[in-house]
Every structure is written in C-alpha cells, then in structure tokens.
N, C-alpha and C positions, 0 to 999 in steps of 0.2 A: 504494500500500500504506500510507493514512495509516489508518485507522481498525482496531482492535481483533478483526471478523471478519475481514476480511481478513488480517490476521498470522496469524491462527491461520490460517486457508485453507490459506497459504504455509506453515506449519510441517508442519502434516500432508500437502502433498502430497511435502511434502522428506524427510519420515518414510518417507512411502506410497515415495518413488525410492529411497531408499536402500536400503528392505528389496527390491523390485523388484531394484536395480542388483547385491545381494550375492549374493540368492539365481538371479536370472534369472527362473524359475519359483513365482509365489507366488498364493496363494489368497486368495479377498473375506476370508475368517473370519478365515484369520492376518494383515490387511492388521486388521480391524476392533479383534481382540484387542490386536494387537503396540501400535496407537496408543490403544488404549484411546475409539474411537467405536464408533458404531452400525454396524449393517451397510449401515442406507442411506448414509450417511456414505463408509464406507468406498465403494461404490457407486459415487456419484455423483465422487469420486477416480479411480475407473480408467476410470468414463466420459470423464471429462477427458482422462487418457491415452491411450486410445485413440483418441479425437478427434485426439488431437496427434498420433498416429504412432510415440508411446512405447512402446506396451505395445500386446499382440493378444491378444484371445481363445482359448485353447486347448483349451476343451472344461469338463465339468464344470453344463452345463443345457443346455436347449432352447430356443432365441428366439424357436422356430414354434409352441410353446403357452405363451409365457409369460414362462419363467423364463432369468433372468439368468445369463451365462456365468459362474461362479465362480472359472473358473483364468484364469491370466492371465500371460501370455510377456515380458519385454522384446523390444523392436526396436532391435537394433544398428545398423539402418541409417538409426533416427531421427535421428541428427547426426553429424559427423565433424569430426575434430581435425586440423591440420598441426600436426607435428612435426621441430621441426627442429635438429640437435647441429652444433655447428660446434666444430671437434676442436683448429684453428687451423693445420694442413694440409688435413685430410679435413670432407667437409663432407656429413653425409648428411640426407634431407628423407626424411620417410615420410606417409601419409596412414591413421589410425585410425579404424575406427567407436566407434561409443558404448562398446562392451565391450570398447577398449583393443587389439581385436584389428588387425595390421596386415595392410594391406590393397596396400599396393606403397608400392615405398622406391627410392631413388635416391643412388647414394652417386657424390661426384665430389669432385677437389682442387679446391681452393680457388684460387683467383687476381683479379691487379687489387689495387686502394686498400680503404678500410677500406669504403667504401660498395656495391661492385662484393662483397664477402665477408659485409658484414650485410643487405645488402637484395635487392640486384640478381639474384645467381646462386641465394638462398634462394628468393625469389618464380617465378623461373622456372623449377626444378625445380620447385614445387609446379605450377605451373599443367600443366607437364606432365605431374604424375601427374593431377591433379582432370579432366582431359582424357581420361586414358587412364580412370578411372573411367566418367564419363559414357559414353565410347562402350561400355563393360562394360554400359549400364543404368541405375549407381548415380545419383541422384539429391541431387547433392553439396551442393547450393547452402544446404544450410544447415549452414553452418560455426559449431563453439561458439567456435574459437579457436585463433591457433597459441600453440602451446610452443616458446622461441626458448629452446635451452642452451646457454652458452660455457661456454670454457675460463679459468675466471678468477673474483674474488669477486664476485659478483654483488648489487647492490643492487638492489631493486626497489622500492624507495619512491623513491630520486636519482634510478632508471632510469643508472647507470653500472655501467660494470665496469672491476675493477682489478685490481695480481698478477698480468696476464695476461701471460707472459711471449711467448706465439704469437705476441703482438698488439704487442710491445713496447710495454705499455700497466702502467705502474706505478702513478702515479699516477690516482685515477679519471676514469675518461674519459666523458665525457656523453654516452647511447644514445637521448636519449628521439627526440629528432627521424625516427633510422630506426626507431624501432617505431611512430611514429605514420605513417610511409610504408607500411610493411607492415602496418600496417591499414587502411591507405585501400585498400591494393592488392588483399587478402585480402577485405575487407567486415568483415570480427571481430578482435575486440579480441586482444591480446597479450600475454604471459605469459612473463617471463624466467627463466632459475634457471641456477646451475650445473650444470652436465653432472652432475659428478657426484651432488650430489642429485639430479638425475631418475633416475638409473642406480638409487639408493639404494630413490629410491620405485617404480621400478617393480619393483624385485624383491620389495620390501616388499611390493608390489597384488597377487605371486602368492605367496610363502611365508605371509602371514599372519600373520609374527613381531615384535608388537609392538615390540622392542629387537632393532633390526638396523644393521651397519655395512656400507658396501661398501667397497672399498678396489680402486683403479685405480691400476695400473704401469702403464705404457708411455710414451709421449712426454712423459705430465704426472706427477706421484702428487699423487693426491688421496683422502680418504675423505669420504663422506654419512652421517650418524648418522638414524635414525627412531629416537625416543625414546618409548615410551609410545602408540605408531601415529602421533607427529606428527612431519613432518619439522625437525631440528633446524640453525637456520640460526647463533641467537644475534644478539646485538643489532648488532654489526656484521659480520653476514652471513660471519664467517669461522670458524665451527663445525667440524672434520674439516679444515682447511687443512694438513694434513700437510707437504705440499710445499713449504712457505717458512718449516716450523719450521727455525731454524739450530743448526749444527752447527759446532763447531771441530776444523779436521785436524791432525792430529797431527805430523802433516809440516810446515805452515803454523801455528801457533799461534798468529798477529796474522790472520789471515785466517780471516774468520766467512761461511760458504755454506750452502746448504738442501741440504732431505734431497733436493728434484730435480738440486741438482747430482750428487749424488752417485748415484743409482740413475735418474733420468732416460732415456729412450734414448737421449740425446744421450749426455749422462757414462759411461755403459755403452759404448757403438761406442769412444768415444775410450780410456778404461781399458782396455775387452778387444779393439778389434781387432773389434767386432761388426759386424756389416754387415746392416743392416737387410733388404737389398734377399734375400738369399740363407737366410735363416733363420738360427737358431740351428746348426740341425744340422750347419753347413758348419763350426763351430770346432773347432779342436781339444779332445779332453775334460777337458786338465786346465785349460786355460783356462774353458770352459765352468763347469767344479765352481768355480771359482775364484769367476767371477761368481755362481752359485746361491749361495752362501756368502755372498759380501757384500751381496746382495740379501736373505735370509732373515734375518741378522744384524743389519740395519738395521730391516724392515719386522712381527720378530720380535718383536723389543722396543716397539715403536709398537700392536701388538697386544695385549701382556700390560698393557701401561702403559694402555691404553683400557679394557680387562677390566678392570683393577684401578679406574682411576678414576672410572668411568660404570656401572661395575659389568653388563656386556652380556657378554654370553656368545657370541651368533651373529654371523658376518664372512665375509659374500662377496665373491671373490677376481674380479677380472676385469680387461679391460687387457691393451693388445700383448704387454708381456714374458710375462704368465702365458699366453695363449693358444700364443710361441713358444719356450717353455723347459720347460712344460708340466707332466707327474707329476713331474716330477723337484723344478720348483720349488715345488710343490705339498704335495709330499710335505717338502720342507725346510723349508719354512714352517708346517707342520703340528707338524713335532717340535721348532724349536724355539720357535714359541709353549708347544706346551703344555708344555716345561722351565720356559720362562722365568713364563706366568703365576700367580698366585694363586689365579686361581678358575679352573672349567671354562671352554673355550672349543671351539668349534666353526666349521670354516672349509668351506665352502659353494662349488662351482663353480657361476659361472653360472648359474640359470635358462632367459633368455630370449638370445636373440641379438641384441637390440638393446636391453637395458636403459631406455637412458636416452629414447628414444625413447618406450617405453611409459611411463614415469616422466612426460615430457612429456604425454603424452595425458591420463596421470589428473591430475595436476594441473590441466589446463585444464578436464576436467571436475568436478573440486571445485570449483573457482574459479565457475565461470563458468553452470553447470545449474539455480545457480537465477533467472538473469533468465527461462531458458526455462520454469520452473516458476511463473511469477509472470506470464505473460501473461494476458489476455483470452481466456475461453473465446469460440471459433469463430475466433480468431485464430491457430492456429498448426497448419490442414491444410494439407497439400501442393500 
C-alpha cells in the first residue's frame, strides 16, 4: 500500500465495510452516493467483496441478461473472532462470527501457574469450540483474531497488566511472551483490553449511545467509559478504574483501602455473612437491606460524580452482585443516583449476556479488518 491509488482503494473499500458492517443490507447506489464515487466504482468494490466471501448478492438485477446484482448482504460467516474474558476465577472463551454474533462459549475455573491461566486452558477451550464448529460445517480457518480480557489495567503498547488483584499482580507484569504463544497457537494476531472495557464496548456495539459507562460489581468493581463512540482508556490505561480509587474508614482513619475493598464480593461475604455459593436470597432481610444500602451508597455517588464530571448521562449496570441482589439493588441505585446527581442520569440493565465477550469481538474487528480489506484481489476465496 505504498502509492496514492492504492490508499485510496483501501479507504473506500473500509468506507464501502463499514456502511456494509452497520447496515448489513446495502445497495451499489447508497454504497456509490455515501462514498461519493461512481457507480462502477462502487461496482467493482463489492465485486471484491464478494470474491472474498464478505458480502453476497441478494437480489435487485439479473446476471442472465446483463445486469449487475444491486443489493448486497454481509456474510457473517466471512471471518471469526476468539474471545476470551478471564474473570481471574472464571475463565470463559466464546467463538464470534463477523457480526459479533456468538456462536458457542465455554465457561470453566480457572486453574495451575500464570501460564496454564493465560495460555494453556484459553487455547484449548478454543480449539474445542473451532472443533465443535467445523464438525457444524462452519469453515473457521480464517481467524481475524483473539480478544484476550483480564481482570486488571491493561496496557497494550508494554503488553503488561497490573492492579490485578486475581492475579496478585501489582506491579506491571510483562504478557507479551504469552500472547505471542497464543498467536502462534491460534494463526492470528492478538488483542488485549480490560474486561471491562470490552463489556463497555460491547454494549456500546448494540445501544448505539455514543457516551456510555458500564459499571461491574461483583468479584472486581470496575467501570468502561465510551466517550464520543470511542472507547476511553486514557494515557495510562487507567480511565473508569473505580476499584483502586481509595477511601478512608472511618473506623481506621491511618488506614487508606479501595472502593473493592469495601463492596468487593470478597469484603461483602466477610461484612455480611454472604455466601456466594447459596445466593443472596439465603440472608437474612435486614442484613441483606443493610448490604443494598452500603453498596448503592458507595457506587451512588461514583455515578453522580461521573455524570457530573464527564458530563454522560447513560450507565449500564452489570456484574455478580447486580445479577444476585437484583431489583432490589437496582432499584436502590436508581434512586439514589438520581438524588445525589446534577444532571439526568439513566441506568441501563444489561443488554447482552456476555458483554464483554462481544466487546472482545468488535474490537478485534476494528482492529484488525482492514489487513483483510487491503489484500490482493483473487487472494482471499475460500
């Protein structure tokens, strides 16, 4: 891609995917108008793609007297993504097609050294789902890439992660070695992020709300910011790190701890007596109100103070305690955000059931769609 037609090639066919990837179903004319070319232009674009496997013909001319098919489909099953969240107990792998939709998942605990947790048990789930695909049919072998999520700040320029309390890993600890294993292993390249920014972005890929927060209770708390549609990391990767902002108790006042100590599920079982294994519903209620209370109370004010200072309105709720505490905490977090904030606010359950998973996928396909767009025509049929 040294020379000048070529760049442009590359932009218009990345134009020509995107309008393809948002709408699904698009036409030569709206492909020709939206980029501002010709129609054979436009043309000779989805000729490419459908060469490649991208995009099919769905009607709109007749090829047996002439005229060029005008409508035109994506193919989901053009490329597939491994995605994989590692929670730093639970360790789930799923396998995506192109439209993010998931196609089988595999959820297991985690166990073994650090290498048997980032490499070894990630790789061989997948291989068992890309397995259980092909005998389906599916035609997997052309991977765009895994999305690898931990639990912890994630650098992807150093390739370390740190803050990771799972991992007892504080200071940053150097990944790059096992993601260049897992991409020998895999065949395609690699892509790290916080769980919870993927969680962020993937809910962001189906709400469509420009200025969106997630915010995740349960083992860890963390939030994902999407600012403006772009995911917000910040220059050291610690943007929405809710969970290692410190707090002083008031009981302790030489003793500085984060907001995970304190609403953590760890610091929750030990304060209330909770028992992860049995639900919530096994506590007693005034226990139970007790913890809703100091969970809404804390995670209240972290919401009005974001609303206020990033000035975002929308914040979806997701994470073990919210899924096991449920309306109730929901419903407490609700009222008193909207006491405590300044501006309107809006709090969002879940979308998707696996957030961060599809968060995972589009990201690899942001990342990663256009070395496939920049190939050699006749190079890249099945």
């Amino acid at each position: 891609m040294s020379n000048p037609v070529s760049l442009l090639k590359a932009r218009h066919r990345q134009m020509a995917f995107d309008l393809l990837y948002r709408k699904r179903v698009i036409s030569r004319v709206e492909i020709a108008r939206s980029l501002g070319v010709s129609l054979q232009t436009a043309m000779k674009i989805m000729d490419y793609f459908t060469d490649f496997g991208l995009a099919a013909c769905v009607g709109g001319g007749d090829s047996q007297v002439g005229r060029k098919p005008q409508m035109y489909e994506i193919n989901p099953d053009a490329a597939y993504v491994i995605a994989v969240v590692n929670e730093g107990s639970v360790l789930r792998v799923g396998v995506l097609n192109l439209c993010r939709e998931l196609l089988c998942e595999e959820t297991a605990e985690l166990f073994g050294g650090v290498r048997e947790m980032f490499v070894c048990q990630p790789c061989e789930m997948a291989d068992r789902l890309l397995d259980r695909l092909s005998r389906e049919g599916k035609h997997t072998c052309r991977l765009l890439g895994t999305g690898l999520c931990l639990p912890g700040v994630v650098d992807s320029e150093k390739r370390t992660i740190s803050f990771a309390p799972s991992f007892t890993m504080n200071a940053p600890y150097q990944i790059g070695g096992f993601l260049d294993e897992i991409a020998q292993r895999t065949g395609a390249p690699v892509l790290i992020e916080n769980d919870v920014n993927a969680a962020v972005y993937g809910e962001f890929s189906c709400h469509g709300i420009p200025d969106l927060a997630y915010i995740n209770i349960g083992s860890g708390v963390g939030m994902g910011l999407v600012l403006g549609g772009e995911l917000r990391r910040g220059p050291t990767f610690t943007a929405g790190e809710i969970g290692i902002m410190p707090y002083t108790d008031p009981g302790a006042p030489q003793e500085t701890r984060s907001t995970e100590d304190l609403i953590g599920l760890d610091a929750l079982k030990k304060r209330f007596g909770f028992d992860r294994r049995f639900g919530a519903q096994a506590m007693e209620a005034r226990a139970r109100a007790r913890m809703v209370d100091a969970i809404s109370d804390t995670v209240g004010y972290i919401i009005a103070a974001c609303a206020a200072m990033v000035n975002i309105s929308d914040f979806v709720l997701g994470g073990l305690t919210i899924d096991l505490l449920g309306d109730e905490l929901f419903g407490a977090l609700r009222l008193k955000a909207e006491r405590l904030s300044p501006v309107p606010v809006r709090l969002h359950a879940q979308s998707l059931a696996f957030p961060a998973l599809v968060g995972a996928a589009q990201r690899v396909v942001d990342v990663n769609i256009g070395a496939l767009l920049t190939m050699d025509e006749g190079a890249g049929g099945e």
